[in-house]
C-alpha positions as CSV (number, residue, x, y, z in Angstrom):
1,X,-55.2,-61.5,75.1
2,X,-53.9,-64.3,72.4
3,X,-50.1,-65.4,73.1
4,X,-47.7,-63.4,70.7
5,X,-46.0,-65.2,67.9
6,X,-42.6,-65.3,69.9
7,X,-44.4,-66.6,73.0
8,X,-46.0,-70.0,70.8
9,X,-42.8,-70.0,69.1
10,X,-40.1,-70.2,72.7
11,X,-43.0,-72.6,73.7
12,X,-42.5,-74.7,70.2
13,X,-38.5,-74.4,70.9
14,X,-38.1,-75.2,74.6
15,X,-41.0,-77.5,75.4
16,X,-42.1,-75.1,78.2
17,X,-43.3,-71.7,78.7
18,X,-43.3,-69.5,82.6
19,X,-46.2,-66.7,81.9
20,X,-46.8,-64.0,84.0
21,X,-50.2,-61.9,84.4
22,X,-53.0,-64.8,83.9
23,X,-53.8,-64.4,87.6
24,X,-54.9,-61.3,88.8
25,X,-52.8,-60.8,92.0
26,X,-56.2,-60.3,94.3
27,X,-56.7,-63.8,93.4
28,X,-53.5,-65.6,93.5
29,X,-53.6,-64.1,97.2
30,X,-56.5,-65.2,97.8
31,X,-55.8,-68.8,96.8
32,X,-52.5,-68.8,98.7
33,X,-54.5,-67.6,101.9
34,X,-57.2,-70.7,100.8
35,X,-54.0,-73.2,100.4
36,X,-52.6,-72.6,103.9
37,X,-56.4,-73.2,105.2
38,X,-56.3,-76.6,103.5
39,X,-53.9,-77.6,104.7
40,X,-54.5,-76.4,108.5
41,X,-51.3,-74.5,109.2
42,X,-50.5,-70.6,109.7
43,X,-47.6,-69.2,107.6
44,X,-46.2,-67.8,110.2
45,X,-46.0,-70.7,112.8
46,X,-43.9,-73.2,111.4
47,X,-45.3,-75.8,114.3
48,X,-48.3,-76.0,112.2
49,X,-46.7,-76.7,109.0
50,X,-47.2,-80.5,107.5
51,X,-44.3,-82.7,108.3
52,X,-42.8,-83.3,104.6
53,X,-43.9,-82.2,101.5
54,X,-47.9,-81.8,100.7
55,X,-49.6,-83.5,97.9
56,X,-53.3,-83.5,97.7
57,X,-56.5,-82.5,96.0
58,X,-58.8,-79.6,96.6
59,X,-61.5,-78.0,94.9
60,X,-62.0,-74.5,96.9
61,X,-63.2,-72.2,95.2
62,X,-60.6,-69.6,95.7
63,X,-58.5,-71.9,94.2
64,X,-60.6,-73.0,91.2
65,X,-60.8,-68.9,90.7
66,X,-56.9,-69.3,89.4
67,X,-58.4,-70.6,86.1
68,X,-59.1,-67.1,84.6
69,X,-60.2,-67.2,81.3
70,X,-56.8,-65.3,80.3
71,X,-55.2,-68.9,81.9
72,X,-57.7,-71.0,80.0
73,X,-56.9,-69.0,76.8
74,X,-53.7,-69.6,77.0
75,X,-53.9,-73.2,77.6
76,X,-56.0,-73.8,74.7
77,X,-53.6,-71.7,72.5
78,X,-50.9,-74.4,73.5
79,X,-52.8,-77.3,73.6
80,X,-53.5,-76.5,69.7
81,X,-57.2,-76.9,70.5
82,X,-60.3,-75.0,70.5
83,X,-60.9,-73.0,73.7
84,X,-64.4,-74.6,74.3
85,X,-62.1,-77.9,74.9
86,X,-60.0,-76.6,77.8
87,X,-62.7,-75.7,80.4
88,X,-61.7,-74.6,84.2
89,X,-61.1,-77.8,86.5
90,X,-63.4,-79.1,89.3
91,X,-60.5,-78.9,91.7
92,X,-56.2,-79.0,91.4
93,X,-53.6,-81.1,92.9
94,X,-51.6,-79.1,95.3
95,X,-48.1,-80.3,95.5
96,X,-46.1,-77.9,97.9
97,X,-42.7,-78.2,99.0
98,X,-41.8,-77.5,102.4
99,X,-37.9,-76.5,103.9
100,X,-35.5,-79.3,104.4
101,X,-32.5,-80.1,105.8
102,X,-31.3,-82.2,103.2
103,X,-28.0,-80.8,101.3
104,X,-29.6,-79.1,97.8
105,X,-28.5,-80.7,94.6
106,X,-29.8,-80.8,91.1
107,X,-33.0,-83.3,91.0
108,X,-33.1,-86.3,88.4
109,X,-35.4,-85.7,85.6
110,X,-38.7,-87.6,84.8
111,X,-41.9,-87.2,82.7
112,X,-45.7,-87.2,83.9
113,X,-47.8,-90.5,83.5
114,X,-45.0,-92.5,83.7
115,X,-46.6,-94.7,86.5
116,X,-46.0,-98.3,85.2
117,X,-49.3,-99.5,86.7
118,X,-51.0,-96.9,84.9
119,X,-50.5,-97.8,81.3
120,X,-50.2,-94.5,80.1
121,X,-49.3,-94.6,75.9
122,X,-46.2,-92.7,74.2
123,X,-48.6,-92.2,71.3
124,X,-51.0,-90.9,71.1
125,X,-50.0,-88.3,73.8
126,X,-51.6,-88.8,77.4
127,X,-52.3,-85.3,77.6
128,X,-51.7,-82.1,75.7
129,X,-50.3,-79.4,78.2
130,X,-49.5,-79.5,81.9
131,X,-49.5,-76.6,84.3
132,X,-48.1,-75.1,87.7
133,X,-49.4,-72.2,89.0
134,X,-46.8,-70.9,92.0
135,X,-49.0,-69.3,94.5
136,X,-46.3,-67.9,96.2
137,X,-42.9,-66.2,95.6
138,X,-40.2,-68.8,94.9
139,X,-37.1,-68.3,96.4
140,X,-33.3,-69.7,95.0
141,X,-32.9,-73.5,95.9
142,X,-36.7,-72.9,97.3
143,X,-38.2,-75.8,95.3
144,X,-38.3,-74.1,92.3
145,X,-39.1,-76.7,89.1
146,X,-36.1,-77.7,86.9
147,X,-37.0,-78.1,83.4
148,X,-34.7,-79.2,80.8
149,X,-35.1,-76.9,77.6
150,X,-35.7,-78.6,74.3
151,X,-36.3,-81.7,76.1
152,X,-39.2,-82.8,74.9
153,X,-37.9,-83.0,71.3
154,X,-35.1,-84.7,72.3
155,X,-37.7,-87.4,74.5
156,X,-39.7,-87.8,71.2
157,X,-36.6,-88.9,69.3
158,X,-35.7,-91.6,71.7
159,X,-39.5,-92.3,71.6
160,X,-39.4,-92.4,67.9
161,X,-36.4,-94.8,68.0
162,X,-37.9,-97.5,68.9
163,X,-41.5,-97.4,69.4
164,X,-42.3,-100.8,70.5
165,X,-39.7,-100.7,73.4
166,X,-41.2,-97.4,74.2
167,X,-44.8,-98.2,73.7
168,X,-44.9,-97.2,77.0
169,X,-45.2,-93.6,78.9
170,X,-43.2,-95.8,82.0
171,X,-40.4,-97.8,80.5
172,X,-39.4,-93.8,78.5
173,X,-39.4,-92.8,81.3
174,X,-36.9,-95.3,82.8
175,X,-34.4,-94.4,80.2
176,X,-34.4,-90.4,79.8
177,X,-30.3,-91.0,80.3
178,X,-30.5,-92.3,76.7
179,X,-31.4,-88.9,75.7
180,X,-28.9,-87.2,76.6
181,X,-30.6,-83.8,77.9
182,X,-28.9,-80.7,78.0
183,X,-28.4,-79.1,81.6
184,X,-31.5,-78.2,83.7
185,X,-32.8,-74.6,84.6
186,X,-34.6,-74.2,87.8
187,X,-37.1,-72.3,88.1
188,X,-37.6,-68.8,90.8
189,X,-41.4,-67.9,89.7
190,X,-43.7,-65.4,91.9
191,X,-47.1,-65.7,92.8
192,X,-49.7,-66.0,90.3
193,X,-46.9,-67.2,87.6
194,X,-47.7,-70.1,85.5
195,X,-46.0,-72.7,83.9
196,X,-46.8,-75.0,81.1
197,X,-45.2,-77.7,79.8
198,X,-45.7,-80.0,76.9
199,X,-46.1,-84.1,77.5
200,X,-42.5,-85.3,77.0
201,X,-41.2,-82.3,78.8
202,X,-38.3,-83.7,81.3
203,X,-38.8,-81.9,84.5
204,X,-38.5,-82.4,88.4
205,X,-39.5,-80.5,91.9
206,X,-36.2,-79.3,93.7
207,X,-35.4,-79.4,97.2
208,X,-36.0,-76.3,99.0
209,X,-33.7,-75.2,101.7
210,X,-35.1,-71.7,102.1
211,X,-37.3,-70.2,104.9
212,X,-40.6,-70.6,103.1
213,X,-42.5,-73.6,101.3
214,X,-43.4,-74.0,97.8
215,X,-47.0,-73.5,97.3
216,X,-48.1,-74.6,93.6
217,X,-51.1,-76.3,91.7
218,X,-50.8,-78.9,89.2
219,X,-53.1,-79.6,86.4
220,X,-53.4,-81.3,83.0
221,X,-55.0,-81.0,79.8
């Protein structure tokens, strides 16, 4: 089904939208059973689990399956673009989270393509709409992802400021303290949950200090 009015609109507002029931649950299982089978580990025998947090590419088809037309509707509906031009991926970057002992505490802010050596432009935008899909229930200070609402209008003024400083994706990136960004809200989705987020979103993983790792996929428009 299209995304209601109010949907586009909190999207428009907040520079990010969490959307529930694009993944039928039969497959958001099946991917999470697929995830822990990349990466060689059981769920249920920590021993097994990767020391550190997990970022890497795979192109399973259980995972792949994720990208329900319902998903690929929606992020066509928020790119602004015709559906034919957001087709399913070849594959997803997993980046999951795993338990640390580290003391919790709010994560720093930054914005995708912001690798200097990369060269990624300001303007026009890099990309038009990023996603997570959580492939598992997230649990409080369980490496939820803070985003930072209305962020990405703020990011674009600062942007807008002075456009030759911030020609570039990395040096806006360096200063997001100029922006002055409201408080952060971190994020507790459950499997199969999706979020999108627009370019110049501000955003960050969060430590996770609960029993269970953060399973999620990333992908970009």
């Amino acid at each position: 089904m299209p995304l209601s009015q109010t949907q586009l609109a909190t999207y428009a507002r907040d520079g990010y939208i969490l959307l529930s029931g694009l993944i039928p649950d039969n497959i958001a299982n099946t991917a999470e059973q697929a995830m822990w089978d990349c990466m060689q580990a059981q769920p249920d025998d920590r021993a097994t689990w990767p020391d550190g947090n997990y970022a890497q590419g795979h192109d399973r088809a259980e995972i792949i399956a994720c990208y329900t037309d319902d998903f690929l509707q929606a992020a066509a509906e928020l790119c602004g673009d015709p559906l034919d031009s957001t087709k399913a991926p070849g594959g997803a970057l997993a980046i999951n989270i795993f338990p640390s002992q580290a003391p919790w505490q709010t994560p720093s802010p930054h914005i995708d393509h912001a690798i200097k050596e990369h060269g990624h432009k300001v303007f026009p935008r890099p990309f038009r709409v990023a996603t997570m899909i959580f492939l598992n229930d997230v649990a409080e200070r369980g490496g939820g992802t803070a985003v930072w609402p209305g962020s990405h209008r703020q990011i674009e003024a600062l942007a807008r400021s002075d456009e030759e400083r911030y020609e570039d994706m990395w040096g806006l990136n360096q200063d997001l303290a100029q922006a002055d960004l409201r408080k952060p809200l971190v994020l507790t989705p459950r499997r199969g949950d999706v979020l999108f987020y627009d370019y110049l979103c501000a955003h960050a993983g969060s430590g996770n200090i609960s029993p269970q790792p953060r399973l999620a996929l990333n992908y970009k428009w």
